[in-house]
Backbone atoms as SQL, in Angstrom:
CREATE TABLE atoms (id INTEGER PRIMARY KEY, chain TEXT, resi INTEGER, resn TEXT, atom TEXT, x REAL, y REAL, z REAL);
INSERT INTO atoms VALUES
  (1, 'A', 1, 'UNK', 'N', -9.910, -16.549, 5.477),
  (2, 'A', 1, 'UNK', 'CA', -9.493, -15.226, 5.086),
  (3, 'A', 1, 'UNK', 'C', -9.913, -14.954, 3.643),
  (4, 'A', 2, 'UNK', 'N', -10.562, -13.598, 3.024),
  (5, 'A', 2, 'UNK', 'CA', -10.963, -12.926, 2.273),
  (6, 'A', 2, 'UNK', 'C', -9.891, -12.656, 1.713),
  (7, 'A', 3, 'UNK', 'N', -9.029, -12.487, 0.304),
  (8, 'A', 3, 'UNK', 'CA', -8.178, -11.688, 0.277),
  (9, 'A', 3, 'UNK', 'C', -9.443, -10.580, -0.814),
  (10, 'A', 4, 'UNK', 'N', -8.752, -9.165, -0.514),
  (11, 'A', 4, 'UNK', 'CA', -9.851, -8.152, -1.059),
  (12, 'A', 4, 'UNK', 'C', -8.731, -7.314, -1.956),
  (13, 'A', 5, 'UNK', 'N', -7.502, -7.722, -1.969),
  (14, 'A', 5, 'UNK', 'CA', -6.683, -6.718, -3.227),
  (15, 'A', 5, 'UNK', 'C', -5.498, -7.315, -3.191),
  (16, 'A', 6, 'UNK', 'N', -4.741, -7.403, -4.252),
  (17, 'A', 6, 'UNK', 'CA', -3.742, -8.387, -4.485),
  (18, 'A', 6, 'UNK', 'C', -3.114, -8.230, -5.380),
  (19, 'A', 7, 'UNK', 'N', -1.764, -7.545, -5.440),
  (20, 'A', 7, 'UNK', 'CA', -1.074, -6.982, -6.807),
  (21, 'A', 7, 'UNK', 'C', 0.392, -7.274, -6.538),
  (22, 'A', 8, 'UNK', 'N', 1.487, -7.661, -7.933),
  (23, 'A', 8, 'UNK', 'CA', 2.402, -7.694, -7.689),
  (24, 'A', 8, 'UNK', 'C', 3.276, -6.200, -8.173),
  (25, 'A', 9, 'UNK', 'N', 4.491, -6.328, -7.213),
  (26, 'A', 9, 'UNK', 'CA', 5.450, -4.825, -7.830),
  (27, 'A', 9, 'UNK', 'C', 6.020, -4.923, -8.704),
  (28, 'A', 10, 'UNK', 'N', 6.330, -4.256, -9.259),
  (29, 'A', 10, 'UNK', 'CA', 6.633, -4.354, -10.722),
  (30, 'A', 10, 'UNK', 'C', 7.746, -3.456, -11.320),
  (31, 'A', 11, 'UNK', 'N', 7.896, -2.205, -10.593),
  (32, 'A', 11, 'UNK', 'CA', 8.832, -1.288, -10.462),
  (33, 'A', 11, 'UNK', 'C', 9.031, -0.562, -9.445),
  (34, 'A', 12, 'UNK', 'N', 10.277, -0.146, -8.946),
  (35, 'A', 12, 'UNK', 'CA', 10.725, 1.248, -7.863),
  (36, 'A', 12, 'UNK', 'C', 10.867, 2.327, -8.359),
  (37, 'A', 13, 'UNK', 'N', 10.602, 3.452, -8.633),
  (38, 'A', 13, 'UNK', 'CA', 10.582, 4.518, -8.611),
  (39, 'A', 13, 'UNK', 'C', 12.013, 4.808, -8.181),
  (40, 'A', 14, 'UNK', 'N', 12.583, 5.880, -8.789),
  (41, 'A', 14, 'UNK', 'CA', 13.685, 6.539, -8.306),
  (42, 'A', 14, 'UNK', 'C', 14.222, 6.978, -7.038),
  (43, 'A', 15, 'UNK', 'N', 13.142, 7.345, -6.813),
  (44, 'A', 15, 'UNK', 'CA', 13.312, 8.075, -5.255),
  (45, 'A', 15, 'UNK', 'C', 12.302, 7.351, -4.232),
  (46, 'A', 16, 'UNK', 'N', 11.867, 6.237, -4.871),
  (47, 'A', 16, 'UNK', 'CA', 10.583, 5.311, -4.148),
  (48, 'A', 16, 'UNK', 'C', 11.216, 5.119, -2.764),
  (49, 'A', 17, 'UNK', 'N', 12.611, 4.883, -2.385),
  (50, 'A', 17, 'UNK', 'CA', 12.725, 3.859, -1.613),
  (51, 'A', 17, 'UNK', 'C', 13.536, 5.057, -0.440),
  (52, 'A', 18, 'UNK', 'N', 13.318, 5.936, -0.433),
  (53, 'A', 18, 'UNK', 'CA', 13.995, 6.984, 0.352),
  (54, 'A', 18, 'UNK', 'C', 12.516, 7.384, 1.177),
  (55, 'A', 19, 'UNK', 'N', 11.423, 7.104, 0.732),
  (56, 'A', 19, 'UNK', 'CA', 9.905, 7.285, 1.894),
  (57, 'A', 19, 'UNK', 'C', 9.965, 5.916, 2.753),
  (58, 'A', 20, 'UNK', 'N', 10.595, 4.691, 2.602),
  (59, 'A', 20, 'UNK', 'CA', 10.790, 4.338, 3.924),
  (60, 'A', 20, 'UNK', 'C', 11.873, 4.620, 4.937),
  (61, 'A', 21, 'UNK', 'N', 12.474, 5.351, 4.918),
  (62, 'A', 21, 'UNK', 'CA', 13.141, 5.807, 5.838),
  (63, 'A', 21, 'UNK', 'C', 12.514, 6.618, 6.874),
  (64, 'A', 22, 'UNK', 'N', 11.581, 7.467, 6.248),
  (65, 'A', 22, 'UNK', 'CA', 10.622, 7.982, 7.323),
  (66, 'A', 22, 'UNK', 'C', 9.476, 7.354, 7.669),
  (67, 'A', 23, 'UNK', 'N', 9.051, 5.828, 7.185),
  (68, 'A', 23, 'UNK', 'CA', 8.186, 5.497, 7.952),
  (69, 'A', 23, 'UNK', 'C', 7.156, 5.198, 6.433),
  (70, 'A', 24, 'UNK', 'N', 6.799, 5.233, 5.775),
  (71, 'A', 24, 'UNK', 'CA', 5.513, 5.470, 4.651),
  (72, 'A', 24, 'UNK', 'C', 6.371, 4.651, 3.257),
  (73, 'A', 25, 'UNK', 'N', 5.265, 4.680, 2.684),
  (74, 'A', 25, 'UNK', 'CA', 5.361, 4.043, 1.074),
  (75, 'A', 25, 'UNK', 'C', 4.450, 4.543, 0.420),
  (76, 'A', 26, 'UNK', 'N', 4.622, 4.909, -0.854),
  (77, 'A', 26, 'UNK', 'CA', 3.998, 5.023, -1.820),
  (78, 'A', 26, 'UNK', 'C', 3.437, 4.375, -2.814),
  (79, 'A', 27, 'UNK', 'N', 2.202, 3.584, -2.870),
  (80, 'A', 27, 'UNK', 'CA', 1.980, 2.405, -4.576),
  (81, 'A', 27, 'UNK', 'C', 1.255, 3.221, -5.481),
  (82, 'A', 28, 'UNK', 'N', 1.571, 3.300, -6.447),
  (83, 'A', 28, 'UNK', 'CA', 0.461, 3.281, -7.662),
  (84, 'A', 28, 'UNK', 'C', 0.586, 1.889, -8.720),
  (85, 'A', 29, 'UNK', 'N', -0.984, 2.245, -9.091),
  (86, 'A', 29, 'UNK', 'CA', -0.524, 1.107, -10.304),
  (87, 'A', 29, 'UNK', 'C', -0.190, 1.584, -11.604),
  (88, 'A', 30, 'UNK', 'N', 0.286, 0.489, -12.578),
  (89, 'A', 30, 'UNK', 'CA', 0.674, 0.417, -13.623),
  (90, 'A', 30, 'UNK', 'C', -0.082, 1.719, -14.212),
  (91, 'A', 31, 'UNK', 'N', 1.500, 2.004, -15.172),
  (92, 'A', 31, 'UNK', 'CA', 0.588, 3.521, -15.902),
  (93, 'A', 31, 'UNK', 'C', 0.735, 4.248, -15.021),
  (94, 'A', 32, 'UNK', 'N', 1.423, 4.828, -13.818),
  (95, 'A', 32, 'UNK', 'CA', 1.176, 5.823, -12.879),
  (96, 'A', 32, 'UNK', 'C', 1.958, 7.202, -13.983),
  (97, 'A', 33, 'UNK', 'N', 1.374, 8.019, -13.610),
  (98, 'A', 33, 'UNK', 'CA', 1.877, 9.407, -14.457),
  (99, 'A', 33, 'UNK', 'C', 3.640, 9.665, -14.028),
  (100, 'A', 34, 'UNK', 'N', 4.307, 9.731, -15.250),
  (101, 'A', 34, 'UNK', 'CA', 5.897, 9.733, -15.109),
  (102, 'A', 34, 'UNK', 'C', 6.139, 10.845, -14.050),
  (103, 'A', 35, 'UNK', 'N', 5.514, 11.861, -13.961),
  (104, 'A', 35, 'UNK', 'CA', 6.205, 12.853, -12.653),
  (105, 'A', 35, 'UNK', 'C', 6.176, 12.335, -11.401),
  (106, 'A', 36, 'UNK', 'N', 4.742, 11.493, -11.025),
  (107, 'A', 36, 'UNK', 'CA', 4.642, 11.200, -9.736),
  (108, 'A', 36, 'UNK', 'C', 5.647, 9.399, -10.047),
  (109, 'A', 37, 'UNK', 'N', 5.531, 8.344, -10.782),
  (110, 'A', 37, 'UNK', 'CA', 6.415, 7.325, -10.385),
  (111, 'A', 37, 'UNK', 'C', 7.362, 7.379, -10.583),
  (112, 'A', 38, 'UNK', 'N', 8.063, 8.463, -9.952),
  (113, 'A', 38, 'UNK', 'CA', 10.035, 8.297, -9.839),
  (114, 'A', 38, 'UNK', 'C', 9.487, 7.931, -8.149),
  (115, 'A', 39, 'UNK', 'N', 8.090, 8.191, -7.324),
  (116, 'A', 39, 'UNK', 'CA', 8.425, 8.522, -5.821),
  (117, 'A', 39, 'UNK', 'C', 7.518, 7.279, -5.575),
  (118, 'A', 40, 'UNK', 'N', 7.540, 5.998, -6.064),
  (119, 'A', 40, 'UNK', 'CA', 6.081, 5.432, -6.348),
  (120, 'A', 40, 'UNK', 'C', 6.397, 4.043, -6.584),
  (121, 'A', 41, 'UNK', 'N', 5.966, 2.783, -5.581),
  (122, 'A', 41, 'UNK', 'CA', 6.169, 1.707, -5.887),
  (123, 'A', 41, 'UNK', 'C', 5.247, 0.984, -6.728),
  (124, 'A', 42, 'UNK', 'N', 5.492, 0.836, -7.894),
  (125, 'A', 42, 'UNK', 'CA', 4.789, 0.261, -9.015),
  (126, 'A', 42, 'UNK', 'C', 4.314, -1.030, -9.075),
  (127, 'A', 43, 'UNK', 'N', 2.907, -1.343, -8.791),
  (128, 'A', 43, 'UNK', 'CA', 2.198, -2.529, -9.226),
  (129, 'A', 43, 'UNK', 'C', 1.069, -2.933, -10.064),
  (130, 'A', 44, 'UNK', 'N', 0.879, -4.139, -10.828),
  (131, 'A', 44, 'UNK', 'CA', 0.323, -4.578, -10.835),
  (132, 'A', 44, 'UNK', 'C', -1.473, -5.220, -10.203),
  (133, 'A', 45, 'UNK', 'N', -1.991, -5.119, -10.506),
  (134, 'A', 45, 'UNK', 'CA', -3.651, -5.160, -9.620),
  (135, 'A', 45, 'UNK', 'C', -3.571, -6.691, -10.418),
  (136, 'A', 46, 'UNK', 'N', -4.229, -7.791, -9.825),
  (137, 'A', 46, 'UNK', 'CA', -4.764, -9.295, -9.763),
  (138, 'A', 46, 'UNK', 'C', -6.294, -9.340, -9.176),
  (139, 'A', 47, 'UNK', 'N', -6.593, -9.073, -7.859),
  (140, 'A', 47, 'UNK', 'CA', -7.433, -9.270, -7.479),
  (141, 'A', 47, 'UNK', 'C', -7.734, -7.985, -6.740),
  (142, 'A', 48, 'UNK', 'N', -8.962, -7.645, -7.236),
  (143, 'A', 48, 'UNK', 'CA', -9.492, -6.014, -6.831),
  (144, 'A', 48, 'UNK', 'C', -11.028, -6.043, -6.315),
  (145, 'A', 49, 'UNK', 'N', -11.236, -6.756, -5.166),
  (146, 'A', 49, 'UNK', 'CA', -12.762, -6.867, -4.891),
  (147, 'A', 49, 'UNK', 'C', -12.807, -6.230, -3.772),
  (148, 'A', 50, 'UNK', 'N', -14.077, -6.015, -2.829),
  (149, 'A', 50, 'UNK', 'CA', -13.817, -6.111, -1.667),
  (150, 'A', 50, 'UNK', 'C', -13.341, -4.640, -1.006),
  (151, 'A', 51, 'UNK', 'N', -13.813, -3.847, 0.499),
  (152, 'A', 51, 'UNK', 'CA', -14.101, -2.805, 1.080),
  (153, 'A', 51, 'UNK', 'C', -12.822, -2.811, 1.856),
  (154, 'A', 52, 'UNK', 'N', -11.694, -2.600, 1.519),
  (155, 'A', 52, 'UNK', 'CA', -10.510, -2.639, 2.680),
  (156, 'A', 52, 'UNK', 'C', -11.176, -1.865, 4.214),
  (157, 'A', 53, 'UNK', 'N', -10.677, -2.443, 5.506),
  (158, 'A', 53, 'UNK', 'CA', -11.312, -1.307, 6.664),
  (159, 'A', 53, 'UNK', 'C', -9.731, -1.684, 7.460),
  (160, 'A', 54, 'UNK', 'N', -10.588, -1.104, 8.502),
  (161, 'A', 54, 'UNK', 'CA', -9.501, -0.859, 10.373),
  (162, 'A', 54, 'UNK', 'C', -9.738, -2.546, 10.029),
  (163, 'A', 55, 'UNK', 'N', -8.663, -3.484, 10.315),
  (164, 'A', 55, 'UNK', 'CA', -8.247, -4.644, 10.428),
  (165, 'A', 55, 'UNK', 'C', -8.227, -5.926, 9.552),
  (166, 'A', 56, 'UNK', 'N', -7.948, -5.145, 8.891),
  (167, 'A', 56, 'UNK', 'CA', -7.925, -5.963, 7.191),
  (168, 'A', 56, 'UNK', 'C', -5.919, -5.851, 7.856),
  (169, 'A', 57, 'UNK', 'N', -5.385, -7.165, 7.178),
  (170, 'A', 57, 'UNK', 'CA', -4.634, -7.863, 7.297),
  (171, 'A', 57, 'UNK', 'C', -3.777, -7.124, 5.931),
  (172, 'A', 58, 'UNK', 'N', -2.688, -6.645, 5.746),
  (173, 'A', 58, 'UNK', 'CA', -1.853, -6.012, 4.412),
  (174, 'A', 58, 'UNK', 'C', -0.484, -6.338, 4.588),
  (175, 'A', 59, 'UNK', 'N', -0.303, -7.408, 3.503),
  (176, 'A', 59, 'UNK', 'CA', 1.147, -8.026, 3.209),
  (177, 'A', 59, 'UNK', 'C', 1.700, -7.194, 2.444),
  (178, 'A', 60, 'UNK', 'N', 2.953, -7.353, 2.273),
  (179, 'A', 60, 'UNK', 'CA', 4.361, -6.962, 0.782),
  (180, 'A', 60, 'UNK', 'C', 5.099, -7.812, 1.420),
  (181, 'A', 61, 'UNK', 'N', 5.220, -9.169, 0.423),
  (182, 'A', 61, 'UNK', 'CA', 5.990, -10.370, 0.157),
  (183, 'A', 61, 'UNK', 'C', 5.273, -11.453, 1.224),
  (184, 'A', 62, 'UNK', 'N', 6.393, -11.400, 2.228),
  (185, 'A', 62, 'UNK', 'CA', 6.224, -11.902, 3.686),
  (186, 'A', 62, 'UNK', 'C', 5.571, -11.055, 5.048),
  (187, 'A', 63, 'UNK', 'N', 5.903, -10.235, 4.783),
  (188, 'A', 63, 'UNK', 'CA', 5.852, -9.496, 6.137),
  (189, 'A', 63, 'UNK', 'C', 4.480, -8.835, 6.182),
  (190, 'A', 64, 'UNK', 'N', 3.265, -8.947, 7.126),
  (191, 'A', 64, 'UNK', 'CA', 1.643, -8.898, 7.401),
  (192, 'A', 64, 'UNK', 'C', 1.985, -7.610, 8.659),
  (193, 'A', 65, 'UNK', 'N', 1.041, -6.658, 8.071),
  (194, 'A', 65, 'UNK', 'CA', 0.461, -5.593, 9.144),
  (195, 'A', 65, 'UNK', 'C', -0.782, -5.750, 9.438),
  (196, 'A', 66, 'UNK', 'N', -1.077, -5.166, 10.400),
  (197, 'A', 66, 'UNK', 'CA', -2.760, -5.214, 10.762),
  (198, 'A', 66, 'UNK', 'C', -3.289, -3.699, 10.236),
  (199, 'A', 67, 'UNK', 'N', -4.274, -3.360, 9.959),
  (200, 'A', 67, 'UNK', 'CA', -4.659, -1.851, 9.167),
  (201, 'A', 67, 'UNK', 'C', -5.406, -0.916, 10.331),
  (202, 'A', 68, 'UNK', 'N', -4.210, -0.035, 10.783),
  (203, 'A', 68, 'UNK', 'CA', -5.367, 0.582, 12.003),
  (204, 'A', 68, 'UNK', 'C', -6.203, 1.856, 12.166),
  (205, 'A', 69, 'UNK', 'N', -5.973, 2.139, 10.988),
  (206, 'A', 69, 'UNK', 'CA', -6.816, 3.863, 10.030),
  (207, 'A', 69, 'UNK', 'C', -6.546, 3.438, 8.524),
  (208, 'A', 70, 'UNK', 'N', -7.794, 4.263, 8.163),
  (209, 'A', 70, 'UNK', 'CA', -7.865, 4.164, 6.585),
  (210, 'A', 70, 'UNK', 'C', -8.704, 5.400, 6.171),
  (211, 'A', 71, 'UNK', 'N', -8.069, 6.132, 5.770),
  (212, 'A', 71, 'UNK', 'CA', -8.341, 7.514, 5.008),
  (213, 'A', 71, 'UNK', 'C', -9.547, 7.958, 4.349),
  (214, 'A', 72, 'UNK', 'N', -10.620, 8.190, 4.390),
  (215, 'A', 72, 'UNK', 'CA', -11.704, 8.544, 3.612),
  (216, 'A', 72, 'UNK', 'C', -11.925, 7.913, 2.051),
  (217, 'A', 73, 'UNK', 'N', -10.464, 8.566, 1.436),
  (218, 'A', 73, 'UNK', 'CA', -11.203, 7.975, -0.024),
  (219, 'A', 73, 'UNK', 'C', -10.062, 7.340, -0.365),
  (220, 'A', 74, 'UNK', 'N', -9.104, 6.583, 0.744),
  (221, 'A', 74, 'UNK', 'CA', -7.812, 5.500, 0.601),
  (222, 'A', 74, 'UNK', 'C', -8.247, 4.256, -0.277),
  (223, 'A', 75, 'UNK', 'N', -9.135, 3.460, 0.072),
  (224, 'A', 75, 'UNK', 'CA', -9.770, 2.531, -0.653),
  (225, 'A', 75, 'UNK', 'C', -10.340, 2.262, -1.623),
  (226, 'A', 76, 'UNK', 'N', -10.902, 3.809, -2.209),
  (227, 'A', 76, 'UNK', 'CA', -11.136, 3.945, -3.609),
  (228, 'A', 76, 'UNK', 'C', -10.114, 4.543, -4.432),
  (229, 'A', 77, 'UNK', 'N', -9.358, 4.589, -4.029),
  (230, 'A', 77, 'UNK', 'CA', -7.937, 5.233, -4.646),
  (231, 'A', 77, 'UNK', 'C', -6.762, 3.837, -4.875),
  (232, 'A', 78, 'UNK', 'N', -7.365, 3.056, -3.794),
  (233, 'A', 78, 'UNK', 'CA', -6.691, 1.841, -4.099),
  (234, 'A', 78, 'UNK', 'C', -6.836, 1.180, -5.148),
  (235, 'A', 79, 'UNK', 'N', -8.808, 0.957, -5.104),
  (236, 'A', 79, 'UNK', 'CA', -9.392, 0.146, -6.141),
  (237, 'A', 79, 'UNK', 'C', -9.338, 0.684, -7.519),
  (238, 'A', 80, 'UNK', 'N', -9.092, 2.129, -7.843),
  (239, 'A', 80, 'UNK', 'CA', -8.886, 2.824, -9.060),
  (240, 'A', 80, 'UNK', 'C', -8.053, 2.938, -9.602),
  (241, 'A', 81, 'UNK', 'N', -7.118, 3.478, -8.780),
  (242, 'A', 81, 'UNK', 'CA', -5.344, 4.040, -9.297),
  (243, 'A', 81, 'UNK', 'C', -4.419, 3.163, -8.752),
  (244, 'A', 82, 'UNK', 'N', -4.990, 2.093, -7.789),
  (245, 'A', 82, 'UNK', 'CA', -3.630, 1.152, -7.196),
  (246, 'A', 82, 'UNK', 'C', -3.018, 2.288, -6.047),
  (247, 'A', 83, 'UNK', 'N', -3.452, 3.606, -6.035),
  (248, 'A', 83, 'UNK', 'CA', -2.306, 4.484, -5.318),
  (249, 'A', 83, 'UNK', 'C', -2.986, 4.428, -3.613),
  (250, 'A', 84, 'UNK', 'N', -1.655, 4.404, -2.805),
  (251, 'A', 84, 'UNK', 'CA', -1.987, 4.356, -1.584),
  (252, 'A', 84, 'UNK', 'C', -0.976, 5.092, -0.642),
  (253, 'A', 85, 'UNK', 'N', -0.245, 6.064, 0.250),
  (254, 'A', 85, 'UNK', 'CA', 0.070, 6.348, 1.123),
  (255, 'A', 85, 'UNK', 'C', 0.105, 5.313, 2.213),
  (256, 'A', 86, 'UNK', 'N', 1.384, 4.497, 2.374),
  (257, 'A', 86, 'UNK', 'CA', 1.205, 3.619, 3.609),
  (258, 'A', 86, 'UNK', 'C', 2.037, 4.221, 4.441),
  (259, 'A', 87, 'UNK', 'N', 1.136, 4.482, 5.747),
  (260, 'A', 87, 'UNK', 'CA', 2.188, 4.537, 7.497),
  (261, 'A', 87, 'UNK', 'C', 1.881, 3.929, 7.962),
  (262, 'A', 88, 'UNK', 'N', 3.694, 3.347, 8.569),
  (263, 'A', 88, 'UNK', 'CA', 4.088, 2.758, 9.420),
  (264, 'A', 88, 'UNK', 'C', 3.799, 3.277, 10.769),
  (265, 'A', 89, 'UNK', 'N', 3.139, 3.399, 11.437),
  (266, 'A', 89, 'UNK', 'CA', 2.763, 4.094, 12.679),
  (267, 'A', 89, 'UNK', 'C', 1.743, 3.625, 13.159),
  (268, 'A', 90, 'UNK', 'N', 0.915, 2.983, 12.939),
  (269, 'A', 90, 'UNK', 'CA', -0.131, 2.584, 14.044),
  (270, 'A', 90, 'UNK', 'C', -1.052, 3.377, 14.437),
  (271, 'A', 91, 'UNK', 'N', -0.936, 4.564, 13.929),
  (272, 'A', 91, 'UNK', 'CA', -1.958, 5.628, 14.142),
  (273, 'A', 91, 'UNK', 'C', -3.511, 5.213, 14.005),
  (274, 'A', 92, 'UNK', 'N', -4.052, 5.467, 14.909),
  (275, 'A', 92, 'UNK', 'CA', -5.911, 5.124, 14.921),
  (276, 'A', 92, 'UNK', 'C', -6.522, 5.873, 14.141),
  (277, 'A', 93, 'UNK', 'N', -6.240, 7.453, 13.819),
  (278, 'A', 93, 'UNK', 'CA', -6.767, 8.208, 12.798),
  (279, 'A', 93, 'UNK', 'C', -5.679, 8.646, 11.858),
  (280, 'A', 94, 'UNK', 'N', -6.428, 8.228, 10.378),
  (281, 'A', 94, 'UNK', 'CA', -5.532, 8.992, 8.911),
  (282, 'A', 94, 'UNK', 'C', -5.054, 10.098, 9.417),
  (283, 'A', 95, 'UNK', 'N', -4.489, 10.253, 9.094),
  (284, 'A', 95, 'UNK', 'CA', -3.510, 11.723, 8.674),
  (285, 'A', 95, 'UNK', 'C', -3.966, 12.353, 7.706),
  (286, 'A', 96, 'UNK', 'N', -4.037, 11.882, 6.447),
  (287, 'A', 96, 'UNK', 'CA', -4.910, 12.298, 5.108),
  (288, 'A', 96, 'UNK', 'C', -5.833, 11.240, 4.422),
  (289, 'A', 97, 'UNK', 'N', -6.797, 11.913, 3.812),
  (290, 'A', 97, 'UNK', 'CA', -7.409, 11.271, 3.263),
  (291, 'A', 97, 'UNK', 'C', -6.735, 9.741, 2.304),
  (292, 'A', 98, 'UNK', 'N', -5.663, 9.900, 1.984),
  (293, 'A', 98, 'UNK', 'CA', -5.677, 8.721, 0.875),
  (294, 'A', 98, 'UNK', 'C', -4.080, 8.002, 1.777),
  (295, 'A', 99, 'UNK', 'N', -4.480, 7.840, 2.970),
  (296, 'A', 99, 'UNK', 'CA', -3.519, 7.209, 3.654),
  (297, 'A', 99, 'UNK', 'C', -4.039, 5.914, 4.503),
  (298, 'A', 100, 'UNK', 'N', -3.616, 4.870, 4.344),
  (299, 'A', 100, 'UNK', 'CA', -3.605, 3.785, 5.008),
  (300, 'A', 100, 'UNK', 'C', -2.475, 3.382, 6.000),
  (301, 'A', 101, 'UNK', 'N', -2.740, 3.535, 7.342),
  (302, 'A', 101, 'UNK', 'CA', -1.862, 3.300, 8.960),
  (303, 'A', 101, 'UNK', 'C', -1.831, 1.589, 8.681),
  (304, 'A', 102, 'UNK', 'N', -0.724, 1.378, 9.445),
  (305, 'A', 102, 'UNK', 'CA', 0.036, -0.454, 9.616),
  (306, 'A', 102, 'UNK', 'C', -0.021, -0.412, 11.270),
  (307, 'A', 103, 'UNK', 'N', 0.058, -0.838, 12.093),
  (308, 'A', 103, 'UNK', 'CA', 1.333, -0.995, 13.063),
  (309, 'A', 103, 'UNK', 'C', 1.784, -2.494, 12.836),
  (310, 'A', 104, 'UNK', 'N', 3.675, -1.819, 12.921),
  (311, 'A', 104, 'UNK', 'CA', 4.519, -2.769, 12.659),
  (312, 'A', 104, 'UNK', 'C', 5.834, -1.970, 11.904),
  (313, 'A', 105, 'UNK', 'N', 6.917, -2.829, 12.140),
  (314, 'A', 105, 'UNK', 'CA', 8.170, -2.929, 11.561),
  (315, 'A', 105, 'UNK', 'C', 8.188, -2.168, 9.918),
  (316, 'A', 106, 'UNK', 'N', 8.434, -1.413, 9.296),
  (317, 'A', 106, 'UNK', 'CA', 8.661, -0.878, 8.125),
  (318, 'A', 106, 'UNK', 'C', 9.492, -1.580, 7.394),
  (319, 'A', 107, 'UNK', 'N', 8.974, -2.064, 6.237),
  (320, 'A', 107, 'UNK', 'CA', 10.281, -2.623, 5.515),
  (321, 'A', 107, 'UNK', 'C', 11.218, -2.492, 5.076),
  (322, 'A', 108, 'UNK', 'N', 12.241, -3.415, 5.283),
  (323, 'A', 108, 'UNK', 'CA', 13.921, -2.810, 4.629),
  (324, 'A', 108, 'UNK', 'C', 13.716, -2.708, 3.127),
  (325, 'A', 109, 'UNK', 'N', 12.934, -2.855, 2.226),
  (326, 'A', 109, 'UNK', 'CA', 12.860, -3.014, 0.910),
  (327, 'A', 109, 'UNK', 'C', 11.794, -3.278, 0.282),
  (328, 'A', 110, 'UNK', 'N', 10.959, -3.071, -0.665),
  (329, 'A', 110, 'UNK', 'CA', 10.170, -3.764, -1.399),
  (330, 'A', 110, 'UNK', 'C', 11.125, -3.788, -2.977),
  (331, 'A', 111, 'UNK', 'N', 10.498, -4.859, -3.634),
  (332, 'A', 111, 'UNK', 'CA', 11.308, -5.423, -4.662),
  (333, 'A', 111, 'UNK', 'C', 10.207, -6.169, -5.700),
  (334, 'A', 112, 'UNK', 'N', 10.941, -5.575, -7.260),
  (335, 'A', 112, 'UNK', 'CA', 9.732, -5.949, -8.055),
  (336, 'A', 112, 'UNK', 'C', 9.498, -7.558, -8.390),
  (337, 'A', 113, 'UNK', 'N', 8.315, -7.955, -7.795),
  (338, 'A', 113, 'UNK', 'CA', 8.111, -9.556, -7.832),
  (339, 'A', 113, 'UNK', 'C', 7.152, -10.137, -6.906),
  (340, 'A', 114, 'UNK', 'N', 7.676, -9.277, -5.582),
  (341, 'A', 114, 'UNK', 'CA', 6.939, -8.798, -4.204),
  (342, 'A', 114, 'UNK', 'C', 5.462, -8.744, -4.076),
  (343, 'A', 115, 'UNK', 'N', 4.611, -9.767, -3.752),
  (344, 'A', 115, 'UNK', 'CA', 3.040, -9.725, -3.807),
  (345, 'A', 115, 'UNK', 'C', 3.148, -8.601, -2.788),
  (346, 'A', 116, 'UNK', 'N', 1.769, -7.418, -3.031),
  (347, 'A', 116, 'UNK', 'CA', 1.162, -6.836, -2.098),
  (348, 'A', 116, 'UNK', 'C', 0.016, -7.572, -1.969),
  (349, 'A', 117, 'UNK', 'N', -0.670, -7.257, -0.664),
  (350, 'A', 117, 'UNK', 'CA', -2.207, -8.291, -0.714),
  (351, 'A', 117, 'UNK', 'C', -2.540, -7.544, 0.789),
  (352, 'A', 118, 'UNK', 'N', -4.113, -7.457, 0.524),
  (353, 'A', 118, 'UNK', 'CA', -4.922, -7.217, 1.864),
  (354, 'A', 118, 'UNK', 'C', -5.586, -8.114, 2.343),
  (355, 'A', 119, 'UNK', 'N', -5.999, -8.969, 3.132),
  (356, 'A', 119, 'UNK', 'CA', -6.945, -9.711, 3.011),
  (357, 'A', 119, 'UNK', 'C', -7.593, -9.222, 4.757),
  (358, 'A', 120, 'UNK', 'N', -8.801, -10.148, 4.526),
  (359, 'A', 120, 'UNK', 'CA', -9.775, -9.886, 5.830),
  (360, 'A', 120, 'UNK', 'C', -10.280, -10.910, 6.100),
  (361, 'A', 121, 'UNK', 'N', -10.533, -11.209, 7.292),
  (362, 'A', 121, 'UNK', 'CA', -11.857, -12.063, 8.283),
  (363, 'A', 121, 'UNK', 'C', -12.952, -12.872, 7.506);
């Protein structure tokens, strides 16, 4: 396994943790602009190489999704700003451009300490 992006969290946002209830998450990285990280799980970037696609492997902590849509310019938004739109849904096609689909279980929590990581094949 490749890992191709790899950051730890670092902060919750105010209102970060009220978008998993419907299913989604929000990351930016460090430095995210104060209006948007009250809604915004804050990380850290480590390892930033590498073309995320449909089946790239995406952890937070323990828990691994498989990637089953990825948004037009999701991956360069990753590799730039850390920022990503994650659904929980399994959906085969984005919804929006800067959204990355899981299928799988949504997490009860992310927590600052929490590796995110993608890795691939």
């Amino acid at each position: 396994m490749t890992t191709l992006y790899e950051s730890t969290f670092i902060a919750v946002g105010a209102c970060a943790e009220a978008s998993l209830e419907e299913a989604f998450l929000i990351t930016f990285g460090e430095g995210a602009p104060q209006e948007v990280a009250e809604y915004c799980f804050i990380h850290r970037p480590v390892i930033n190489t590498g073309e995320i696609g449909v089946g790239a492997q995406l952890s937070i902590g323990e828990q691994s999704w498989p990637v089953t849509a990825i948004g037009d310019v999701a991956a360069e938004n990753l590799r730039e700003l850390g920022h990503i739109t994650l659904r929980f849904d399994g959906a085969a096609q984005a919804e929006f451009p800067g959204m990355i689909h899981v299928a799988g279980q949504v997490p009860a929590t992310v927590i600052p300490g929490q590796t995110f990581r993608v890795v691939s094949d």
